[in-house]
N, C-alpha and C positions, 0 to 999 in steps of 0.2 A: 386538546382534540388531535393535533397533529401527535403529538409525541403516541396516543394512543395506534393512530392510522401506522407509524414507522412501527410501532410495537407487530402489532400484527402481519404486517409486510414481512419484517425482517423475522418472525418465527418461519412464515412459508418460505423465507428464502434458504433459510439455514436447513429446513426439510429438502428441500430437493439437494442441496450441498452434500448433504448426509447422506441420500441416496446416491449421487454420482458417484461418491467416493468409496462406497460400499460393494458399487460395479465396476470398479476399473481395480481394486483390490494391489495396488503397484507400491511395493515397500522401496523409501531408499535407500542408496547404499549413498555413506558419508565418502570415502574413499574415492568411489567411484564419480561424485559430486565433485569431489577438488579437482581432479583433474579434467572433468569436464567445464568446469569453472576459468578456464584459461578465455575461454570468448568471450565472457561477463569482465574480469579484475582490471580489463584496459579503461574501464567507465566506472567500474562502481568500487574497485581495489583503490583508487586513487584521492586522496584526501581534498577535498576540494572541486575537485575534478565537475568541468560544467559544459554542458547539452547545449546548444544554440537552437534548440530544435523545441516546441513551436517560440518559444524567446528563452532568452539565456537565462539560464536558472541549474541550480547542484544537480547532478544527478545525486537519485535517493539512497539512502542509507536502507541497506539489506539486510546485511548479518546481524543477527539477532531476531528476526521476521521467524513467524512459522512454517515449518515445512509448507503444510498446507496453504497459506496464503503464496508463497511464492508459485506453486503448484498455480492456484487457480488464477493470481495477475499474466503469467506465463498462457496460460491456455488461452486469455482474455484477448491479450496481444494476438496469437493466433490464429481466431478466428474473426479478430478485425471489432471485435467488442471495443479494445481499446485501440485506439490508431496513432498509429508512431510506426513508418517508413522502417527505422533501424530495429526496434523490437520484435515489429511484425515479423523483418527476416529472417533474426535470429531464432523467436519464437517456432515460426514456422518451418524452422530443418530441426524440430525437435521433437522424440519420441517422449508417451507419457513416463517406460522409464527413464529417459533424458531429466524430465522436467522434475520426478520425482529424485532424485539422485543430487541435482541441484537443490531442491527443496531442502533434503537431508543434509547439505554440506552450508546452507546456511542458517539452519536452524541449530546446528552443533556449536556456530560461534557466538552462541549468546553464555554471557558469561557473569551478567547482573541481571538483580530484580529488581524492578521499579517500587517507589515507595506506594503503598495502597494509598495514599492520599496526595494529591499533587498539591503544588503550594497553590496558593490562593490567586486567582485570576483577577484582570482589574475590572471592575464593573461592566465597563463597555463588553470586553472579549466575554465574561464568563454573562451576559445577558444573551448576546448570540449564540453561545454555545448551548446554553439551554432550550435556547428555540428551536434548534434544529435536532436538540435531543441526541447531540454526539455521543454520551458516555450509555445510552440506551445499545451503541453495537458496538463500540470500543472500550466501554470500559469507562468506570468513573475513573481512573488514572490513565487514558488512555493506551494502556501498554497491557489490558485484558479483553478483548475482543469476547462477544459472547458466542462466537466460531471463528475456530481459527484459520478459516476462512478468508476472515476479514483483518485487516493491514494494524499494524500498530502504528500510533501517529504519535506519539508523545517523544520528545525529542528531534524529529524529522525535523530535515531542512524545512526554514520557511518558505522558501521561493517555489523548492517544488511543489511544497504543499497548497501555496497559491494556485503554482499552476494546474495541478491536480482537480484543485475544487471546481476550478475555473471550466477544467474539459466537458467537465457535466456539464453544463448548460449548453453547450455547442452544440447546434444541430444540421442536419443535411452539407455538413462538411466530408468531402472523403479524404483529408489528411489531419484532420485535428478533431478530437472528441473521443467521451470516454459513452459507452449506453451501458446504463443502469438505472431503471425505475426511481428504485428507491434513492441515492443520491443524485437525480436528479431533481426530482423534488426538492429537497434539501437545500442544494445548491442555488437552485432558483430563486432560494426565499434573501438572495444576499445580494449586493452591491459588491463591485468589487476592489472596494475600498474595507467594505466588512468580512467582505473574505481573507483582506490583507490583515488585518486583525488578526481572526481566529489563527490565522496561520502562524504569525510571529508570536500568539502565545503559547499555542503546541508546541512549540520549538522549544521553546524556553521549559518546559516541562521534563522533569528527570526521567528517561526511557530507559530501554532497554536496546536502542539499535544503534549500529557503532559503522564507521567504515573498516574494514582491517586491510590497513597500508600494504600492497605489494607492490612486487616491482612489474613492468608491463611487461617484461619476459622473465619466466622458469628456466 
């Protein structure tokens, strides 16, 4: 029943995705991404490299994400859908071709393909995963989003990914939380010891997103 309700949810959600993106009509340029990219590689260029902010956890792995999804977590921050102090700011001295430009320059560093079948999950993680019907918008290997809209998770840090799952449920916060319907539901349906699960098996999953090492000055 649930997996049918997310089915349906997430067609309308990918219809209006497909209309926004069809009105704002904004091509990247990759060149022009890299070097707007100098305010992102002090957090996300850096291997390892981790957020204190809402608890210590990696900041996420980017490159290799699709144009499109960094477009839309970008915009998400900016108008406070997603809430993160440092995101927001960034986010918000940024124009759509900013965000599209960035989009382009990190979607050019994917440089593998995830294998169509991930390896096998342990019973615990792949029972939860089923319930919440993850590979219904990401993809049975999670590294195929059914819009590319939507985040690849296969590989991702686990801490972030804890923390991530975790924002959905957060409510009437104004510095911590993510709004989204549809994963909130989702998220709801977990403890957050089964969120710690899902998340450290995602990890373990062969993706497609990579950090790529720079230095914090060009």
């Amino acid at each position: 029943m649930l997996s049918t309700i997310v089915r349906t949810l997430v067609a309308a959600a990918t219809f209006s995705v497909a209309l926004a993106a069809q009105a704002q009509g904004v091509t990247g340029d990759v060149q022009a991404g890299h070097k707007k990219a100098e305010m992102c590689i002090g957090c996300h260029g850096i291997p390892g490299y981790q957020n204190s902010f809402p608890e210590i956890h990696k900041v996420p792995k980017i490159s290799g994400q699709t144009d499109k999804y960094i477009v839309a977590a970008l915009n998400a921050y900016k108008k406070g859908d997603r809430k993160h102090p440092t995101m927001r700011g960034i986010a918000g001295s940024l124009s759509e071709q900013d965000m599209a430009d960035l989009g382009a320059y990190y979607a050019s560093q994917a440089d593998k393909t995830a294998p169509e079948t991930p390896r096998t999950a342990n019973t615990a993680a792949a029972a939860l995963i089923e319930k919440g019907a993850c590979a219904s918008c990401h993809g049975a290997n999670f590294s195929k989003p059914i819009d590319p809209s939507y985040p690849k998770i296969g590989g991702q840090h686990a801490d972030y990914l804890f923390v991530a799952l975790k924002s959905y449920t957060v409510e009437g916060n104004a510095m911590i939380g993510r709004s989204n319907g549809i994963m909130a539901g989702i998220a709801k349906q977990y403890t957050p010891a089964e969120m710690r699960e899902i998340a450290k098996y995602l990890s373990t999953v062969e993706g497609e997103l990579k950090v790529v090492p720079q230095s914090r000055f060009r």
